[in-house]
Phi, psi and omega in degrees: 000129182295137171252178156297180174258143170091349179287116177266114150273155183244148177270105190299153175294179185267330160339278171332306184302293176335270156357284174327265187337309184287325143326306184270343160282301144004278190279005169287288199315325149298318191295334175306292188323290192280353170301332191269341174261036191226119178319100220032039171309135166318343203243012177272129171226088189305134216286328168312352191313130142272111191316142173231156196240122169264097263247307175336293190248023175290121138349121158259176188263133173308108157281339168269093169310343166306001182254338190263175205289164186256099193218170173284345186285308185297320161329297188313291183318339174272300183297347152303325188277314175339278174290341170298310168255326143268093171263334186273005179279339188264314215210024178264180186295333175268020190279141179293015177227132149280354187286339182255027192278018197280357154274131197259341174263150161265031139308179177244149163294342170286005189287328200240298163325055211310192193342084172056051174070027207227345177309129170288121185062010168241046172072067164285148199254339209283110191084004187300318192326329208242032153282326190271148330324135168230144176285115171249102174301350175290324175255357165068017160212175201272181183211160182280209198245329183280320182274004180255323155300343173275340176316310214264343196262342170297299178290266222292307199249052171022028218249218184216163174304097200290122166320115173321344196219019154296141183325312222271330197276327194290292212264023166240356139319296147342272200294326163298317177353282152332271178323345174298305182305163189056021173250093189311139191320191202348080175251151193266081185300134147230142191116348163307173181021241206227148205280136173292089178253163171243134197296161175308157180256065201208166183268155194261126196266096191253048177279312190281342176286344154309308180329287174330310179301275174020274159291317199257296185326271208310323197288009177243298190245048201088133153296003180221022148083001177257025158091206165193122172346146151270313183233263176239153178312118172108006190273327212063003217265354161102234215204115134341295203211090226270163199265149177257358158201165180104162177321347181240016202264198176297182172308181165258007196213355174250175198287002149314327186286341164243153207289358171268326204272356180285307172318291175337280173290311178323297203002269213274345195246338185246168337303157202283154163078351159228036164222147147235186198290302167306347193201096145282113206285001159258158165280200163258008269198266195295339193278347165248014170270334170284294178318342136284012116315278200292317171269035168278341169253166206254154217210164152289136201297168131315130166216188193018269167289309172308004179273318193293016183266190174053069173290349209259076214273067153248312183319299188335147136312141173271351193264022183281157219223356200238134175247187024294164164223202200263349178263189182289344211259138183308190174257002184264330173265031169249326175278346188248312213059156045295159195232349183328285210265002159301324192291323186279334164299263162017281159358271173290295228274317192278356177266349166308308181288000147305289183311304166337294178287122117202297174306312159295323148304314163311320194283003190228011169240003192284139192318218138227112195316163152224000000 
């Protein structure tokens, strides 16, 4: 190898050289690590990631279960879909065993779940199997997927609690499953529950929300908000058009009783058959002035357990209707809004009691002088 004039080279062993080299990849390769384990790196991909699944444009699942093979699993899954869409024929108040009496309404779960649960933004059932277990600030504990279908037959269907290792409990499990497949586990759904609009910044006008009912409303589910039949009281066969207050609609404790998450599912879902989540037929104007119409009348109270949810009033919703709560604000501008300074009220209050726990925690891992 050619030097400068005057340069002496020396030839290194190849050990040495190797050694280097291996050093300077070594330290590329750290250096790679922490660019990625640095708080908005290009190259951080946090381990916590969850896949998201868009519902919109998700495959939906056949509902017509008459194509799958006749096995036992698919049975159950069939008795699922069963009870799922006629619940008040099986496990409604009016089924002749009373032991099966667990919906206390002759709703359906598909009254509120639309086609037979698979709809984007009308409570779709579709990837729920694999979210569960989950933290429900309503119990203030995490929860399975049984304790959370019985949530709706407590709340939402005024009813009682379906035994966990019931046949009846296996297959309407079963049958989300099914909706379920192929929705990679804990996946970041869109298109769940109810479309996120966000409301007038106003209290819900419910003079004008009579109008609305009126117009768009009655011709489905009454003029006295009690639905429509299929045949008579006493058939089991349920609701056309299930009633929105009275003694047979949901609760006083489920979330239709509050007024973002009703404003919310009207958006997009009403009146049936000319609104969808893409074109909604209503402003947002009149759907939350009829949603605050419609849980403006009385249902069945809350009782026993279902008095106790959100016990934890950090939890609370600001539109939860029922208190204590942790701001300044009534329980009538918490069922009506305005929601602006509830939120900011909320807000301030719960980062106070972070800093509060975060300190006291310090004060308690802290050594002790001697």
């Amino acid at each position: 190898m050619h030097t400068a004039a005057g340069e002496k080279y020396v030839q290194k062993p190849l050990w040495r050289t190797r050694q280097k080299e291996n050093f300077l990849i070594a330290g590329v390769m750290m250096a790679m690590l922490l660019m990625c384990a640095m708080p908005g790196s290009a190259f951080a991909q946090p381990a916590t990631d969850h896949p998201v699944v868009d519902l919109r444009t998700w495959p939906k699942p056949d509902i017509d279960l008459s194509r799958l093979p006749n096995t036992e699993q698919n049975r159950l899954i069939k008795k699922g879909q069963d009870l799922f869409v006629h619940t008040s024929e099986y496990l409604g108040p009016e089924v002749l065993d009373r032991s099966k009496r667990y919906a206390g309404t002759s709703m359906s779960c598909s009254s509120c779940h639309r086609e037979a649960g698979t709809m984007p933004y009308a409570a779709p059932l579709v990837g729920t199997y694999g979210v569960y277990p989950q933290f429900q600030p309503r119990f203030g504990k995490t929860v399975t997927l049984e304790n959370r279908i019985n949530l709706c037959f407590t709340h939402s269907l005024s009813g009682r609690l379906v035994p966990e290792d019931s046949a009846e409990m296996k297959a309407i499990a079963a049958y989300i499953e099914y909706l379920s497949r192929g929705v990679p586990k804990g996946a970041k759904l869109i298109g769940e529950k109810e479309m996120v609009v966000e409301e007038p910044k106003r209290a819900a006008n419910l003079v004008r929300g009579a109008e609305v009912y009126t117009q768009q409303c009655a011709v489905c589910h009454g003029d006295d908000g009690l639905g429509k039949r299929v045949g008579m009281v006493g058939d089991r066969k349920g609701y056309i058009f299930p009633p929105v207050w009275g003694s047979d609609a949901t609760s006083e404790s489920a979330s239709m009783f509050r007024i973002l998450s009703t404003f919310q599912y009207v958006y997009v879902n009403m009146p049936f058959g000319k609104a969808t989540y893409a074109k909604p037929a209503l402003s947002k104007d009149d759907a939350y002035d009829v949603a605050g119409f419609v849980i403006s009348h009385p249902r069945q109270p809350r009782e026993g357990e279902v008095a106790k949810d959100f016990s934890n009033p950090y939890d609370k919703p600001e539109d939860f209707p029922w208190g204590p709560y942790i701001d300044s604000f009534s329980e009538t501008q918490h069922k009506y809004g305005p929601y602006d300074e509830i939120r900011a009220e909320i807000a301030t209050a719960r980062e106070k009691f972070r800093k509060e726990k975060e300190m006291q925690s310090n004060l308690s891992s802290a050594p002790v002088l001697k």
